[in-house]
C-alpha positions as CSV (number, residue, x, y, z in Angstrom):
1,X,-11.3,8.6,2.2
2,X,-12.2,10.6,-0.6
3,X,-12.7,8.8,-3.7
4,X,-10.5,9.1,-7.2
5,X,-13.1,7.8,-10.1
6,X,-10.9,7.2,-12.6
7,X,-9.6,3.4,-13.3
8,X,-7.0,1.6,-11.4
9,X,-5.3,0.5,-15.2
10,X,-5.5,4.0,-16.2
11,X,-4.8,6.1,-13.0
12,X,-1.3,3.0,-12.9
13,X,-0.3,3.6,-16.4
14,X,-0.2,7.7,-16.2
15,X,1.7,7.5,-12.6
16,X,3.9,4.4,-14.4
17,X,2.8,1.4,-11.8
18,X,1.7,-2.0,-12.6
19,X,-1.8,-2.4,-11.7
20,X,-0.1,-5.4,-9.3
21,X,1.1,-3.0,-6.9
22,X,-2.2,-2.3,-6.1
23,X,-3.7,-6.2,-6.2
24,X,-5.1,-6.0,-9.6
25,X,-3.1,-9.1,-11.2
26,X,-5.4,-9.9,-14.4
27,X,-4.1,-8.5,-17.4
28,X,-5.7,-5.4,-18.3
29,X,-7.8,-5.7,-22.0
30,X,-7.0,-1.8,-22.2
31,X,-3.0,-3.2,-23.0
32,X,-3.7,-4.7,-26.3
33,X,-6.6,-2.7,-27.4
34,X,-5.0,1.4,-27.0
35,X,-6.7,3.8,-29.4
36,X,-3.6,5.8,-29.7
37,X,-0.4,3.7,-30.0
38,X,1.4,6.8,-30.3
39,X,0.0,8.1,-26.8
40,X,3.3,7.1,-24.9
41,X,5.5,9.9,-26.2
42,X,4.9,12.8,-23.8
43,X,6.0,15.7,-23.7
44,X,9.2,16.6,-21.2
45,X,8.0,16.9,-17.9
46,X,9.4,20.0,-15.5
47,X,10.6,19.0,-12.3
48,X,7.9,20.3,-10.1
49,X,5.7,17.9,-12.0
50,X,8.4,14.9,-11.7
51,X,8.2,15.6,-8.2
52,X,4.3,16.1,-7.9
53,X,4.3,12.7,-9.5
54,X,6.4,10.2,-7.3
55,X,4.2,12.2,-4.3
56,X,0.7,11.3,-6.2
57,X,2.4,7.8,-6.6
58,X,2.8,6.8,-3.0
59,X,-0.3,8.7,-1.8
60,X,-2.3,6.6,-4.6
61,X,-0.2,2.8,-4.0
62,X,-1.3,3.3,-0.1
63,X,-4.9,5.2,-0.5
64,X,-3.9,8.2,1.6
65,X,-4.8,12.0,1.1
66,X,-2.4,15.1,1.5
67,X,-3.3,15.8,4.8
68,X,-2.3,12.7,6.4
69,X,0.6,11.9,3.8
70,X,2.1,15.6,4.9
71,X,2.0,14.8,8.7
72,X,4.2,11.2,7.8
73,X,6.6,13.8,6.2
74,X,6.8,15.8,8.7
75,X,7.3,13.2,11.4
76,X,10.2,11.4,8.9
77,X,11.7,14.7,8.5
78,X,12.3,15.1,11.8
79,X,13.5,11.5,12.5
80,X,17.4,10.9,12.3
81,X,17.9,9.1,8.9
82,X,17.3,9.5,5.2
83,X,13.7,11.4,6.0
84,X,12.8,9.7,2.1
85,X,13.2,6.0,3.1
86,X,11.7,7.0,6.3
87,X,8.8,8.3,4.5
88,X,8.1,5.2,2.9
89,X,9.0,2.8,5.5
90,X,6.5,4.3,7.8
91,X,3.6,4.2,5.5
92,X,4.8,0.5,4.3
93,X,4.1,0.0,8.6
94,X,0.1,0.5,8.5
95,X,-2.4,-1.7,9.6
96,X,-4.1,-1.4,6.1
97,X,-1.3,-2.3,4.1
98,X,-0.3,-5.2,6.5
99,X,-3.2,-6.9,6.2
100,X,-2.8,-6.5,2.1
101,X,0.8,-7.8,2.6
102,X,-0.4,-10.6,4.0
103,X,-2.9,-11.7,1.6
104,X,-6.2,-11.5,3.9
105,X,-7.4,-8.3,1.5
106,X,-7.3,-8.3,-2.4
107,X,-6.5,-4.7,-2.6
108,X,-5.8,-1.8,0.4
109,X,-9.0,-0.2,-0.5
110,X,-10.3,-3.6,0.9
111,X,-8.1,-4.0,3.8
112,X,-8.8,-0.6,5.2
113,X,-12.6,-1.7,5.1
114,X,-11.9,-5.0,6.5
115,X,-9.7,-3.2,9.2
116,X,-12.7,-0.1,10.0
117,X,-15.0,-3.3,10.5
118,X,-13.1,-4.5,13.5
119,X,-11.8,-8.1,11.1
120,X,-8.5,-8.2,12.9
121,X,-6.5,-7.6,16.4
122,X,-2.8,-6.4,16.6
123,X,-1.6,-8.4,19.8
124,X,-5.2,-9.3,21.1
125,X,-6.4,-6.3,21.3
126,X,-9.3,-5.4,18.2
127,X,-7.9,-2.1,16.2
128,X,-10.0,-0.8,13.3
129,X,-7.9,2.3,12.8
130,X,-6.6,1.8,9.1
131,X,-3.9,4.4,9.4
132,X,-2.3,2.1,13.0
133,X,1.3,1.8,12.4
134,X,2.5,-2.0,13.1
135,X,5.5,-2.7,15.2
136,X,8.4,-5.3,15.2
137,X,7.2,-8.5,16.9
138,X,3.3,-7.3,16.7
139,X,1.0,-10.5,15.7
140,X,-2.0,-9.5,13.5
141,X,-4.6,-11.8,13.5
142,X,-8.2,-12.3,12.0
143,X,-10.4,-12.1,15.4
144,X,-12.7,-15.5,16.1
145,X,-16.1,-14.5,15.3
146,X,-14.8,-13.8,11.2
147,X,-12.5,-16.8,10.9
148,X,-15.3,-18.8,9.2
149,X,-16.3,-15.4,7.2
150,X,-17.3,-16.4,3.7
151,X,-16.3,-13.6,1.8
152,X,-12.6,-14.3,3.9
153,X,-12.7,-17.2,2.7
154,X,-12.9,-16.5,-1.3
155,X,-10.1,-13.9,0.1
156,X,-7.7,-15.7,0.8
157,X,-8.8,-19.0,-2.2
158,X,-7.9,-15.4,-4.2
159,X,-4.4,-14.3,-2.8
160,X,-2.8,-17.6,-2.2
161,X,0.3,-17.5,-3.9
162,X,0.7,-14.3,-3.0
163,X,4.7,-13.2,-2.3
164,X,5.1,-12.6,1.4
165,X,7.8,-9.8,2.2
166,X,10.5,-11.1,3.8
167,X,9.5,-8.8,7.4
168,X,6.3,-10.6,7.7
169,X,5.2,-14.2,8.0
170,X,2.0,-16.1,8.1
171,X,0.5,-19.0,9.6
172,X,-2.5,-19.7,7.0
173,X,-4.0,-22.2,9.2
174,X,-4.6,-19.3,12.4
175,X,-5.0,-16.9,10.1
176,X,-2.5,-15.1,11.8
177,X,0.7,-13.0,10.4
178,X,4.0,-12.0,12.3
179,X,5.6,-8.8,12.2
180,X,9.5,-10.3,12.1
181,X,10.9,-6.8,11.2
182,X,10.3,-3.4,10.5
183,X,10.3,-2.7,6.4
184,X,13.2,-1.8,5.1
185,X,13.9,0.9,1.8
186,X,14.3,-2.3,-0.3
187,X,11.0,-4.0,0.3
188,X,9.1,-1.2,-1.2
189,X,7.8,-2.8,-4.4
190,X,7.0,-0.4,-7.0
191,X,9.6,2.3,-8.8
192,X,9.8,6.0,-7.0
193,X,12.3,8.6,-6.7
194,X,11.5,9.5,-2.8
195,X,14.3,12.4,-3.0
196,X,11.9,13.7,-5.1
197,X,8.9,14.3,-2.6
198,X,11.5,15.5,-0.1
199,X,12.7,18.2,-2.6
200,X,8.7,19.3,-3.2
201,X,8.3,19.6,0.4
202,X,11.7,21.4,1.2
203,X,10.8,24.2,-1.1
C-alpha cells in the first residue's frame, strides 16, 4: 500500500475523524497546543470537494487506494440496494478490518501486516490476503504457532476494553472471533455522507 506521510492527528482533523476511528485513543498534544486558534474557519467548500472528501475519508479509515476502492463501487453499484451503504458495508467485511474490530491489531495498518504474515485462518484455512471479504458465520482465529506471540500478547493487554460491534463476538481465551452477521449501515462508526461518493462517481 502506498504510504500517506503525513500524521494520523492531522490527516483526522482536516478529513473531520477522531483519531479513534483509526485506533489512536491517546489524546493528541497537538489539541491543546494549535498555533492558529483561528485555523478552523475555512473557507466554503464546492461540492466536488465535499464529495472528494467523504471518498478520501473512507479510503483513509480502511487504508485502501483508488484502484481497489473504485472496483468496491463498482461491484456495490451493481448490487440491488442502496449501492452507498453497500459501499461501506462491503469494505466494513475485510479481513483487515476484522481483525481490528476485534481487538487482535491496534490499528488496520497493523492488522493488514499481521494478516500478509499468515497470523490468522478464516474457518481453518490460513488467509493472508488483507483485502478477503468475511462472511456470516466465518470464525477468524489466531493460528497455533502465534497464540503465544509476544508482541500479540502486548496486543491484545493494549485493546482490552475495546467495543466489540454488535456482528462480531470473541472468545478472548481461543483467541478466536465469530462473524454473527454481516455489518449493517449503522455500525459504521465514524461520520460520512456516502450519497456523496456515489454522486462523484455517477458524474
Amino acid at each position: 500500500m502506498a504510504k500517506n506521510m503525513q500524521p494520523i492527528v492531522k490527516r483526522c482533523r482536516a478529513l473531520d475523524i477522531s483519531p479513534a476511528v483509526m485506533g489512536y485513543t491517546k489524546k493528541s498534544k497537538s489539541e491543546s497546543n494549535k498555533r492558529n486558534p483561528g485555523g478552523q474557519r475555512r473557507r466554503k467548500k464546492s461540492e466536488y470537494a465535499n464529495q472528494l472528501n467523504e471518498k478520501q475519508k473512507v479510503k483513509f479509515v480502511y487504508g485502501i487506494l483508488e484502484k481497489q476502492f473504485h472496483s468496491y463501487y463498482e461491484k456495490a453499484a451493481k448490487t440491488p440496494g442502496i449501492t452507498g451503504e453497500i459501499l461501506l458495508t462491503t469494505i466494513e467485511r475485510r479481513l483487515d478490518n476484522v481483525v481490528f474490530r476485534l481487538g487482535l491489531a491496534r490499528t488496520r495498518r497493523e492488522a493488514r501486516q499481521m494478516v500478509t504474515h499468515a497470523f490468522f485462518s478464516v474457518n481453518g484455512r490460513t488467509v493472508n490476503i488483507p483485502s478477503y471479504l468475511i462472511s456470516a458465520d466465518d470464525t477468524i482465529e489466531v493460528r497455533e504457532k502465534f497464540k503465544n506471540n509476544d508482541a500479540l500478547k502486548i496486543i491484545l493487554s493494549e485493546t482490552e476494553g475495546r467495543i466489540l460491534p454488535q456482528w462480531l463476538t470473541f472468545d478472548r481465551d481461543a483467541l478466536a472471533g465469530k462473524v454473527v452477521c454481516l455489518p449493517k449501515r449503522e455500525d459504521i462508526d465514524f461520520p460520512v455522507q456516502e450519497h456523496l461518493i456515489v454522486e462523484l462517481y455517477s458524474k
